[in-house]
C-alpha positions as CSV (number, residue, x, y, z in Angstrom):
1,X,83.9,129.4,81.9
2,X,81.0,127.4,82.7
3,X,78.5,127.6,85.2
4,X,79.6,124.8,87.0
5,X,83.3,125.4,86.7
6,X,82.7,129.5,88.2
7,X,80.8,127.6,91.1
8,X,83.3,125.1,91.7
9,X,85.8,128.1,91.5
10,X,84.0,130.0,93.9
11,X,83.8,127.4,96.8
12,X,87.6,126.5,96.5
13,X,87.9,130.4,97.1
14,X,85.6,130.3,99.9
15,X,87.7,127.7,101.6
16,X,91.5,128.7,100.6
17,X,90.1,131.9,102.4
18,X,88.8,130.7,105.7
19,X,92.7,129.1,105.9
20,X,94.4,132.2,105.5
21,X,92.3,133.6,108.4
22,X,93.5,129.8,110.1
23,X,96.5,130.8,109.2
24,X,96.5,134.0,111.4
25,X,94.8,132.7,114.3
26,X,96.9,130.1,115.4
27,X,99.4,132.6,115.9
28,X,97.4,136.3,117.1
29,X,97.7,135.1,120.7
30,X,100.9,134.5,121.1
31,X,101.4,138.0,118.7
32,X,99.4,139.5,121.3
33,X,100.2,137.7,124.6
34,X,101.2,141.6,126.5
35,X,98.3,142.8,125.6
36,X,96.1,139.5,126.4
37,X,98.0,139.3,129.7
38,X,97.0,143.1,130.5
39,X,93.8,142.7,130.0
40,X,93.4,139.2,132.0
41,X,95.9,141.2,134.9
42,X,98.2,137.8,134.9
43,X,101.1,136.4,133.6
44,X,102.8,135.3,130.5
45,X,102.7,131.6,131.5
46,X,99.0,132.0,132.0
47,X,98.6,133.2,128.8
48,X,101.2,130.5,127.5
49,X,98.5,128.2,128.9
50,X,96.2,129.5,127.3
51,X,97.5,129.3,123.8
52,X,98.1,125.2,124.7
53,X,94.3,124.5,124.7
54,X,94.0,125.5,121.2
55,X,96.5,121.7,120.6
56,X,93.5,120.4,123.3
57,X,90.6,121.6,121.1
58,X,92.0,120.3,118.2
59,X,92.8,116.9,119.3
60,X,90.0,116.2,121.2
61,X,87.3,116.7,117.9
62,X,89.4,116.2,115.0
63,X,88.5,112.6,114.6
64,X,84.9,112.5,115.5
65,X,84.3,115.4,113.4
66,X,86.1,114.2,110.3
67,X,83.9,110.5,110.9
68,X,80.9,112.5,110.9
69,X,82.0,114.7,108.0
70,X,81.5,111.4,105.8
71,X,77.7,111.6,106.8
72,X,76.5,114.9,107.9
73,X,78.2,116.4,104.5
74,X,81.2,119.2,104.3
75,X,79.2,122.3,104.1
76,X,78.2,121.6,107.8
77,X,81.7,120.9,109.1
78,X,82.8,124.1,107.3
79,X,80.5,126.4,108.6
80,X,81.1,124.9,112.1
81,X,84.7,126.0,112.2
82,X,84.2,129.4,110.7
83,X,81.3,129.9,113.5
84,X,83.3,128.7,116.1
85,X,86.2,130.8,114.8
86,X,83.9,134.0,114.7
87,X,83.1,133.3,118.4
88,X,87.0,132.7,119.4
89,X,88.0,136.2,117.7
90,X,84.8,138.1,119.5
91,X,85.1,136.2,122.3
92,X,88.9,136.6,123.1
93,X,88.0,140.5,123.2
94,X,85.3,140.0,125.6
95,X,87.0,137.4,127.9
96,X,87.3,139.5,131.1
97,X,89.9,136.7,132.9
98,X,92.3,133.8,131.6
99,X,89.7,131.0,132.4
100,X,87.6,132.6,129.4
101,X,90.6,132.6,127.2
102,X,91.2,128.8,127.5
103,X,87.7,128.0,127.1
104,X,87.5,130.7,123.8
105,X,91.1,129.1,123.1
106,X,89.7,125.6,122.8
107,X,87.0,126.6,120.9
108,X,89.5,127.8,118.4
109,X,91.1,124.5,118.3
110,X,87.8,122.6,118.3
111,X,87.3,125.0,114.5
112,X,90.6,123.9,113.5
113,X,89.8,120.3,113.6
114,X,86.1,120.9,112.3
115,X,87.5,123.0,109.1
116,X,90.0,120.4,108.1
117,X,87.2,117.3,108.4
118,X,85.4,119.6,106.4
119,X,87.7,121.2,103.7
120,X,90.2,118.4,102.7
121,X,87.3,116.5,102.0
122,X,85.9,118.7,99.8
123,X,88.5,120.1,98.1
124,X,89.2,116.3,96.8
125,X,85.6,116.2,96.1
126,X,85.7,119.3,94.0
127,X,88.8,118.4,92.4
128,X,89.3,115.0,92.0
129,X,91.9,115.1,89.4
130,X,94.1,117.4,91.0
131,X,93.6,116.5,94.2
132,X,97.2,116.4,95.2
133,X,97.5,120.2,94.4
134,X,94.4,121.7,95.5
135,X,95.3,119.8,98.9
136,X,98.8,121.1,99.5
137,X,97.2,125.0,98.2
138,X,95.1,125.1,101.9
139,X,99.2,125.0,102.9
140,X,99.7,127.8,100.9
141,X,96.8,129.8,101.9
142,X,97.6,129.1,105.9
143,X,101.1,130.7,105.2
144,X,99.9,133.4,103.7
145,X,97.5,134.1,106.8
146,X,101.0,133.6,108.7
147,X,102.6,136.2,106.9
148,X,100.1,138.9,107.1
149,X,100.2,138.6,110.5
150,X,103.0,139.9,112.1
151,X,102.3,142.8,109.5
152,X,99.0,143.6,111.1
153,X,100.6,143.7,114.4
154,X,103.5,145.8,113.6
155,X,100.8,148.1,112.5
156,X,99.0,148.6,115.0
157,X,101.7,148.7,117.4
158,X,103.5,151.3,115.0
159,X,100.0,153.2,114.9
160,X,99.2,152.8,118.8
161,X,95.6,151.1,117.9
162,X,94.0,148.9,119.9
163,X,95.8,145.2,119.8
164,X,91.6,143.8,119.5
165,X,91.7,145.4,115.9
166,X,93.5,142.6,113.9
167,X,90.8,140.4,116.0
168,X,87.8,142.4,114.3
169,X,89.6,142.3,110.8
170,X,89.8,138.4,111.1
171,X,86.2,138.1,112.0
172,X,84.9,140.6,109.6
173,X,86.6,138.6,106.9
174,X,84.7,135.5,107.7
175,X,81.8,137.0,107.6
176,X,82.1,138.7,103.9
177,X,83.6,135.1,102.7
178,X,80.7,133.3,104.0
179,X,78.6,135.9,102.2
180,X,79.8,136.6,99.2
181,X,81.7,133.1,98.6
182,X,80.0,130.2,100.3
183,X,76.3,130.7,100.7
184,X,75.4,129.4,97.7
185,X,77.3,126.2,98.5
186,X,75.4,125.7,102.1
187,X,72.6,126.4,99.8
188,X,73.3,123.5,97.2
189,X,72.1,119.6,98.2
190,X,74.8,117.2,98.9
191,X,76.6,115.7,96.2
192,X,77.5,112.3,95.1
193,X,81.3,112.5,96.0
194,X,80.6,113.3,99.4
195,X,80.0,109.6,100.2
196,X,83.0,107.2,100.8
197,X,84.9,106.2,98.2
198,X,83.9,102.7,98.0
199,X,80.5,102.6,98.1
200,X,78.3,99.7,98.9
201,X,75.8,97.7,97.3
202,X,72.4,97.4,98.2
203,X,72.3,94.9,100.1
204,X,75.9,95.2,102.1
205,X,76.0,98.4,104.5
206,X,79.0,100.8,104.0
207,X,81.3,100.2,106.7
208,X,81.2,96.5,105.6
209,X,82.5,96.9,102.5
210,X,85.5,99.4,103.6
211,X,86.5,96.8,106.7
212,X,86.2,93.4,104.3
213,X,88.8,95.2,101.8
214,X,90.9,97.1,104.5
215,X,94.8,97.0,103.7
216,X,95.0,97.8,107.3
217,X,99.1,97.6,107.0
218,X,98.9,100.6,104.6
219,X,96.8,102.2,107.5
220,X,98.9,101.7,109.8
221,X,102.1,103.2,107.6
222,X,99.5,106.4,107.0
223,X,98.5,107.1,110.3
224,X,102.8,106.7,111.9
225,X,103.3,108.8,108.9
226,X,101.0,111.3,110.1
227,X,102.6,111.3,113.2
228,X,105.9,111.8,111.8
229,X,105.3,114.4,109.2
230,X,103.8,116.8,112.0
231,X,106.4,116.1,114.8
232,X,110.0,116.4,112.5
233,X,109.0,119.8,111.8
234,X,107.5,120.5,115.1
235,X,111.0,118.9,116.7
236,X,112.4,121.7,114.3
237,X,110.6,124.8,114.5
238,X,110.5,124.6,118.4
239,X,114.3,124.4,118.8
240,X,116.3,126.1,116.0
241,X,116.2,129.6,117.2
242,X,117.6,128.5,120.2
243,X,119.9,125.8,118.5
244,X,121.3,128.2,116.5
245,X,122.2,130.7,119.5
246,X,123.4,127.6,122.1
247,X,125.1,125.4,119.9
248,X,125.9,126.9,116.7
249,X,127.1,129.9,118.3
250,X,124.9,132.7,116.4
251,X,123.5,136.1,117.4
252,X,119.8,136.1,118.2
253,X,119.1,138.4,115.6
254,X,120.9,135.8,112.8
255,X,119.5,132.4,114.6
256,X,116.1,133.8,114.4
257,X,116.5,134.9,111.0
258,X,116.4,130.9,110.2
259,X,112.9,130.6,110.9
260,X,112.5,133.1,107.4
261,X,114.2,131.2,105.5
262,X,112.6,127.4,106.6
263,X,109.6,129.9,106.2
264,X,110.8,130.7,102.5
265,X,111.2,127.1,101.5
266,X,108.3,126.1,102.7
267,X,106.1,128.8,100.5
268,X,107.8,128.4,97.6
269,X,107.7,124.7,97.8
270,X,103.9,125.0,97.9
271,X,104.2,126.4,94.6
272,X,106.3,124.4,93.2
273,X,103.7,121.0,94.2
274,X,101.1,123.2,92.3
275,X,103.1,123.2,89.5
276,X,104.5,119.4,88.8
277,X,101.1,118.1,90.6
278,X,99.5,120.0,87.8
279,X,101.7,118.4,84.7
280,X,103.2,115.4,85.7
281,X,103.8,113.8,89.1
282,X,101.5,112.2,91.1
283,X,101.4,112.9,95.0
284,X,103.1,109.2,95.7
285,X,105.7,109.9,94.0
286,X,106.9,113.0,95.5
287,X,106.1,111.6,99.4
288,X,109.5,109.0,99.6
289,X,111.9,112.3,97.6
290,X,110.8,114.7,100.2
291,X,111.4,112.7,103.6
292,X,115.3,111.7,101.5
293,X,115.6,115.7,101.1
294,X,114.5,116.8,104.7
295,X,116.4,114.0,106.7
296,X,119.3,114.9,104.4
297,X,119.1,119.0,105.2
298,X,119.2,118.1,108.8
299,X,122.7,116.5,108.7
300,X,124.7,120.3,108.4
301,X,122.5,121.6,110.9
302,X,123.9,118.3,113.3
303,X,127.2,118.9,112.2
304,X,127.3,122.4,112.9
305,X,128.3,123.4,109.3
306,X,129.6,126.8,108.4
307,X,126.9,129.6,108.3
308,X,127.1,129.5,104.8
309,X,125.9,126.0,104.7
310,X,123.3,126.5,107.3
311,X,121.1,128.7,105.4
312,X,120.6,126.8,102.3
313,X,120.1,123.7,104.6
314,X,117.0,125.2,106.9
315,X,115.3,126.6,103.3
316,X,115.6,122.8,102.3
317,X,114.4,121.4,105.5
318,X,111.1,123.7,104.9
319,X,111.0,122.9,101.6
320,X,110.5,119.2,102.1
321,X,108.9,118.8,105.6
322,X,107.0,121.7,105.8
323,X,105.8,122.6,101.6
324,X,102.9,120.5,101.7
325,X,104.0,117.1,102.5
326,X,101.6,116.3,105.3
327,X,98.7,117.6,102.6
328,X,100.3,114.9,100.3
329,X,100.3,112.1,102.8
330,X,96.6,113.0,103.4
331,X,95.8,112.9,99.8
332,X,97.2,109.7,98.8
333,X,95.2,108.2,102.1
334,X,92.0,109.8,101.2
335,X,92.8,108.0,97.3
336,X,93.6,105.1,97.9
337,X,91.8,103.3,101.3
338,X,88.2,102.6,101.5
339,X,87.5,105.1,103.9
340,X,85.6,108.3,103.6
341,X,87.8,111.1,103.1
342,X,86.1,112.5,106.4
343,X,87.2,110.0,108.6
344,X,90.7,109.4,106.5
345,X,91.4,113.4,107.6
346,X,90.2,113.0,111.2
347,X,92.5,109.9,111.5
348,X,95.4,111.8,109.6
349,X,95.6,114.4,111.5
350,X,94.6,112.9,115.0
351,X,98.0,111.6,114.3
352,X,100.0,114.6,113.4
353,X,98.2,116.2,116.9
354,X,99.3,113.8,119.1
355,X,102.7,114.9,117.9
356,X,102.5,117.9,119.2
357,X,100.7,116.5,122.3
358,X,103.6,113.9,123.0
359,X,107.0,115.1,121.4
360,X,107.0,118.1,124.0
361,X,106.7,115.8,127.3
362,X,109.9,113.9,125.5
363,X,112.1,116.4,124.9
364,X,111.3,118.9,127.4
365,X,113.6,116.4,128.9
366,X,116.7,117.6,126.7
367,X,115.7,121.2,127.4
368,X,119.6,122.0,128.2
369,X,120.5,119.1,125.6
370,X,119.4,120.9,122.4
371,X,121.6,119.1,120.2
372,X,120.1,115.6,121.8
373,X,117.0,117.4,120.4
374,X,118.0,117.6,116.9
375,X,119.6,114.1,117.3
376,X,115.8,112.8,118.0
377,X,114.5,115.2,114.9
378,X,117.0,113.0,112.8
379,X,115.9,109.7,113.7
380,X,111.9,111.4,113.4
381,X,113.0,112.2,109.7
382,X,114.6,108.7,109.1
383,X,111.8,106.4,110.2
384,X,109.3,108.9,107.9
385,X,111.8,107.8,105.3
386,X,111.4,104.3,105.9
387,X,107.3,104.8,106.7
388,X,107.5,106.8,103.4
389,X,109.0,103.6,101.5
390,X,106.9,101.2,103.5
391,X,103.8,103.2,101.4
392,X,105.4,103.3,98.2
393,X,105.8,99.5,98.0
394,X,102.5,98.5,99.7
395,X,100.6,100.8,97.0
396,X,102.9,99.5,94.3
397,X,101.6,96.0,95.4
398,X,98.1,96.6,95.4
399,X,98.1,98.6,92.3
C-alpha cells in the first residue's frame, strides 16, 4: 500500500470513528434521562427538553458551517465538532442544573452540524470515485455507535457504576482518535478538492460561475428531497412502537421489538450500498428503487397485515429509508451542482432538520390518531417517489 493510499486510509478511519461516538451521543441522554434528572433534582420533561436542543443546535449551524466549510477547509470543521463534542460529554457530567444541560445539549447539536459540513465533504474529497459508498459508510458507522450503546448502559446498570462512565469512554475515544488518527491530517495543507467543484477562472469570482450555471430546479428537487428522506423515517420511528400496541393490537414487548428489525434492515442495507456502489451502480440509480421499496413496505403496516407480514415489511421500510438513502441524496447533490460540497451538505441537511423541527408540531395533532400518522408517512414516502423521479429525469437531461 502506498504512502498516500495508508494516509488516505487513515483519515477515513479518523472520521468513520468520530461517527460511531455521534452515533452514541445522540442517544446517551435519553439512555440516561433517571440518572440526568437525579442529578439536575427535576423532572423527566425537563430533561425531555433538554434532549430537544440538541435538534436546535443542529439546525441553527448546520448551514453556515457547511458554507464556510467550502472556505475555511474540512480539517477545521472536523475538529470543531469533536471539540465541541468533548465539552458536551464533560460538560453534561459537570452541569449542576437543567439550564446547563440545554446549553451543553446545544453544543452537542451545534458538533453534529459542524462534523457533517466537515466530513461528507471530505470523504467525497478523499474518495471521489466511490463517493456514493464511502458516504452511506458514516451511516454505518453512526449505527454501530447506536448499537454499542444500550450495551454500555446495560453494563453499567448490571455493574451498579456510575451512569457518567459511558460519558468518559465517549470522550476518551475522541481524544485517542484525534491522536493517533487525525493529527497528521490537521497537520497537512489544504488540498485541491477542497474547493468547489466548478472552479472559476481568473478573471470570474467563484460564486459567479456556480449561480450563471445553476439548474436551480434540480436544487429545489434536492433540498424537498432532503426534507423528505429525514421526515418519512422520523414519521416512522416516532410512532411504530406505539402503532403497533394501539392499532395493530401487539404486546409492548413484540411492538417494540419492531424497532430491531427496521434497525436490522437498515445495517445491513448499508452494507449492501458498499457492495453494488463498489461494482456497479451508481448512487442515482439506486435513489428512485428505494423511495418505490419504502413507500411500498408501508402499505401492510396501513393495512394492518398479519404479524407475519409485519416483520418483513418494517426490515424493508429500514432497508430503504433508513440504509443510507439520505447519504445517497447528499452524494449525487454534492456531484452534480456547482456548489461546494460544504454548502451542498449544509443545505442538505438544513432540510432533513427542519423535518424533525416541523413534522412534530403537525402530527402531535393526530397524537390519539396514530393511524392518521402513518396515513401522512405514506403520502411523505409518495412525494419522495415523485421528488426521487423529478431528479432522475432532470440529471438524465442535463447529462
Amino acid at each position: 500500500m502506498s504512502t498516500a493510499k495508508t494516509h488516505r486510509t487513515r483519515i477515513a478511519i479518523g472520521l468513520y470513528t468520530n461517527y460511531i461516538v455521534h452515533g452514541a451521543g445522540v442517544l446517551i441522554l435519553a439512555q440516561s434521562m433517571t440518572s440526568l434528572a437525579a442529578q439536575w433534582h427535576t423532572t423527566a420533561a425537563a430533561v425531555g427538553a433538554v434532549i430537544a436542543a440538541m435538534g436546535i443546535g443542529r439546525l441553527v449551524v448546520l448551514l453556515l458551517s457547511g458554507w464556510l466549510s467550502d472556505r475555511w477547509g474540512r480539517q477545521f470543521f472536523v475538529g470543531l465538532g469533536m471539540v465541541s463534542y468533548l465539552l458536551f460529554f464533560l460538560g453534561i457530567l459537570w452541569s449542576p442544573t437543567a439550564a446547563w444541560g440545554f446549553a451543553f445539549s446545544f453544543l452537542a447539536g451545534c458538533a453534529n452540524s459542524f462534523l457533517d459540513a466537515g466530513t461528507y465533504p471530505a470523504i467525497m474529497d478523499i474518495y471521489p470515485e466511490q463517493a456514493g459508498a464511502a458516504n452511506v459508510l458514516i451511516k454505518g458507522a453512526m449505527s454501530a455507535g447506536q448499537f454499542i450503546l444500550p450495551l454500555l448502559v446495560g453494563w453499567t446498570i448490571t455493574s451498579h457504576a456510575w451512569f457518567g462512565l459511558n460519558y468518559a469512554f465517549l470522550a476518551a475515544i475522541l481524544i485517542i482518535n484525534a491522536v493517533i488518527f487525525l493529527t497528521p491530517w490537521w497537520g497537512a495543507k489544504r488540498t485541491k478538492p477542497q474547493q468547489p467543484q466548478s472552479a472559476p477562472t481568473k478573471n470570474e469570482p467563484a460564486a459567479a460561475v456556480s449561480f450563471a450555471t445553476m439548474p436551480w430546479l434540480l436544487l429545489g428537487l434536492f433540498i424537498v428531497y432532503g426534507f423528505l428522506s429525514q421526515g418519512v423515517f422520523w414519521v416512522f420511528t416516532q410512532n411504530i412502537t406505539q402503532y403497533g400496541i394501539q392499532i395493530l393490537h401487539l404486546t409492548p414487548s413484540t411492538s417494540g421489538s419492531l424497532l430491531s428489525w427496521y434497525s436490522t434492515g437498515s445495517f445491513i442495507c448499508v452494507l449492501v450500498n458498499v457492495f453494488i456502489l463498489s461494482r456497479r451502480f451508481t448512487p442515482p440509480q439506486l435513489l428512485v428503487p428505494f423511495t418505490i421499496g419504502g413507500t411500498l413496505s408501508l402499505i401492510p403496516i396501513l393495512s394492518q397485515a398479519p404479524t407475519t407480514m409485519l416483520f418483513p415489511s418494517v426490515f424493508l421500510i429500514g432497508f430503504c429509508m433508513a440504509g443510507g438513502v439520505m447519504q445517497l441524496g447528499l452524494t449525487v447533490m454534492g456531484e452534480t451542482l456547482p456548489l461546494g460540497k460544504g454548502i451542498a451538505t449544509g443545505l442538505y441537511y438544513s432540510a432533513g432538520a427542519t423535518a424533525q423541527f416541523i413534522l412534530p408540531l403537525i402530527t402531535a395533532q393526530w397524537s390519539q390518531q396514530l393511524t392518521t400518522v402513518m396515513w401522512f408517512d405514506l403520502a411523505i414516502a409518495i412525494a419522495g417517489v415523485l421528488v426521487t423521479t423529478g431528479i432522475t429525469l432532470r440529471l438524465n437531461r442535463l447529462a
